[in-house]
N, C-alpha and C positions, 0 to 999 in steps of 0.2 A: 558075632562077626558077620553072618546073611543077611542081618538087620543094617548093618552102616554101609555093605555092598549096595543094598537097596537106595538109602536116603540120601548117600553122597551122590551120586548120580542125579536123583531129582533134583538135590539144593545147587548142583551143577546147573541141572537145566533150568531152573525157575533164574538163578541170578542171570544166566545166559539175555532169556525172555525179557525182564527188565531193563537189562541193558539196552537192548534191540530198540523197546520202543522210549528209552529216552532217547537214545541217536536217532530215531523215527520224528518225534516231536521237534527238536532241534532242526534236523534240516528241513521239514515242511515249514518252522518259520522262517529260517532264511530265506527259503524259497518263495515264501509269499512277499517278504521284503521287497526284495530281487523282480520281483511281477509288478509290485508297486513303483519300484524307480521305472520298470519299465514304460509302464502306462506312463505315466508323468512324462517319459522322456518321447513316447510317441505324442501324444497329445499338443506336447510342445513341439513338437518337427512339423505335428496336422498346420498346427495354428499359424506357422511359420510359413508355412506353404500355404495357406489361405490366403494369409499377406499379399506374398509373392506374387501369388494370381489375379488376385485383384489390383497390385502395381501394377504388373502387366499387361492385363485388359485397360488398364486409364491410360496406359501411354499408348499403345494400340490404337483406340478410338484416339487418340489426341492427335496420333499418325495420319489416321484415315480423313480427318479431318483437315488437315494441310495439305493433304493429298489434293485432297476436293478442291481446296480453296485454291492450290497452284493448276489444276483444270482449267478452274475459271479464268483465271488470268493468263492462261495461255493462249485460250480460245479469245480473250481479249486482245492480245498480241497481233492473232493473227486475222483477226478482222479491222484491228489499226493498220498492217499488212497491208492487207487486199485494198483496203480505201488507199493506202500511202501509194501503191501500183496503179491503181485507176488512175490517181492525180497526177501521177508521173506521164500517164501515157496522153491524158488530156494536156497537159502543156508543154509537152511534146508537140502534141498536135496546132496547140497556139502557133508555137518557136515556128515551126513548119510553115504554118497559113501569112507569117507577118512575114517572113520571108519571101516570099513570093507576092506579099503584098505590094502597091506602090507607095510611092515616097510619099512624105507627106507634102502638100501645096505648103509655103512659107508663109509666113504673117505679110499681107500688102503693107510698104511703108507708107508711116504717117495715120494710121491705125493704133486709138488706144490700146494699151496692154488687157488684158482679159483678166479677171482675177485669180487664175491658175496660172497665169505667167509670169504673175510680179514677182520681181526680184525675194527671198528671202534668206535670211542665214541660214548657211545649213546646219549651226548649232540649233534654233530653233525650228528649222525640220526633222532633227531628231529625236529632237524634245517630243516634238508633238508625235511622231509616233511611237514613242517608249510610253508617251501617258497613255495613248487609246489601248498600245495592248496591254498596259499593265490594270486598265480598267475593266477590258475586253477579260482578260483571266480571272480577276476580281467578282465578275458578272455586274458590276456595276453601267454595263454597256449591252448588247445587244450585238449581232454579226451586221446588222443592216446596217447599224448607225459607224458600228467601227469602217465599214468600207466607205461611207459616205463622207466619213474624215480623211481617212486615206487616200481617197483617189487623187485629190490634188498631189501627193507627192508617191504616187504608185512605184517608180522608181528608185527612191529610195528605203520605200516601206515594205515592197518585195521580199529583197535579200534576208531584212528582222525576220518577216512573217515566215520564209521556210526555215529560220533557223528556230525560230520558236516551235513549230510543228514539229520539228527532228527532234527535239527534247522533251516535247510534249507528247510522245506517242501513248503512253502508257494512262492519259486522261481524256476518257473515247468524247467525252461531251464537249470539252474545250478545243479540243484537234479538229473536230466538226467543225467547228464555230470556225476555226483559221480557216481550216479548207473553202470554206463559202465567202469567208472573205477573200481570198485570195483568187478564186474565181469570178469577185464582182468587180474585181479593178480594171481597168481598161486594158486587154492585151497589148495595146503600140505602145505602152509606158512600161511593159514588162520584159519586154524581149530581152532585152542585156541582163539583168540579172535571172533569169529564168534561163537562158543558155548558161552564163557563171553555173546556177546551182546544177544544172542537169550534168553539166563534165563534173563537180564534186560528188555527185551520185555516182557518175559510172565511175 
């Protein structure tokens, strides 16, 4: 009877022990399972957000770059600006100076016509200068040459050349080119339509 007081107790505790470390083994593997979805599941969140970052920095610099490029053309703006106010205050000052000028002396009769005076359609005065500025744009022409076509009908060719420059501001090389032409034409031929365009300005 002191005998099986003793051995039941041990075979108690030894099956106890057993137990313990099967449920021991058991959840050390679920739990390395459970570490392994985890890794997986971070490593794909890293990767994800690598992604991410790297979208973000390409549209960034792709930002910073239209940034720049809308600078530059702003600053282009505003130096087509300042020359469009120069030329404003310069024929201005024409408008001003022909006013105050005197009339001009009349043709004496009986005096051939001059070559700038002869009658022409004014279909084919505007012919001719729809071609020089569409040549003048083209750069098929030059500023000197396009004035030296125009000045015979300065008057009519006026009004074209500041509407062409109004639409042209934004192409600093070709606005140049009007500006000079429009400055080599005879001021007495410009008066009327340079007063017209100066009250459409203000």
């Amino acid at each position: 009877m002191s005998i099986l007081k003793v051995v039941i107790p041990a075979f108690l505790i030894l099956s106890a022990v057993g137990c313990v470390d099967i449920v021991e083994k058991q959840d050390l593997d679920d739990l390395s399972t459970q570490v392994d979805k985890l890794k997986a599941q971070v490593a794909q969140k890293n990767d994800m957000q690598a992604l991410l970052y790297e979208e973000l920095v390409k549209r960034t610099n792709g930002l910073e770059k239209k940034v720049g490029e809308m600078d530059i053309l702003v600053n282009d703006l505003k130096a087509q600006v300042a020359r469009l106010d120069d030329l404003n205050k310069r024929l201005r000052a024409d408008v001003d100076a022909l006013g105050k000028a005197p009339a001009a002396t009349p043709a004496t009769p009986g005096q051939p016509a001059t070559e700038n005076s002869k009658a022409l359609k004014i279909e084919d005065i505007l012919l001719e200068v729809e071609t020089v500025i569409t040549q003048l744009r083209g750069g098929k022409i030059k500023g000197d040459e396009a004035a030296s076509r125009l000045k015979p009908y300065a008057q009519h060719a006026a009004p074209r050349l500041i509407a062409e420059l109004r639409d042209s501001i934004a192409k600093y090389e070709y606005a140049r080119q009007l500006e000079q032409v429009l400055c080599k034409l005879p001021p007495a031929e410009l008066r009327v339509p340079l007063i017209d365009a100066l009250k459409r300005r203000a």
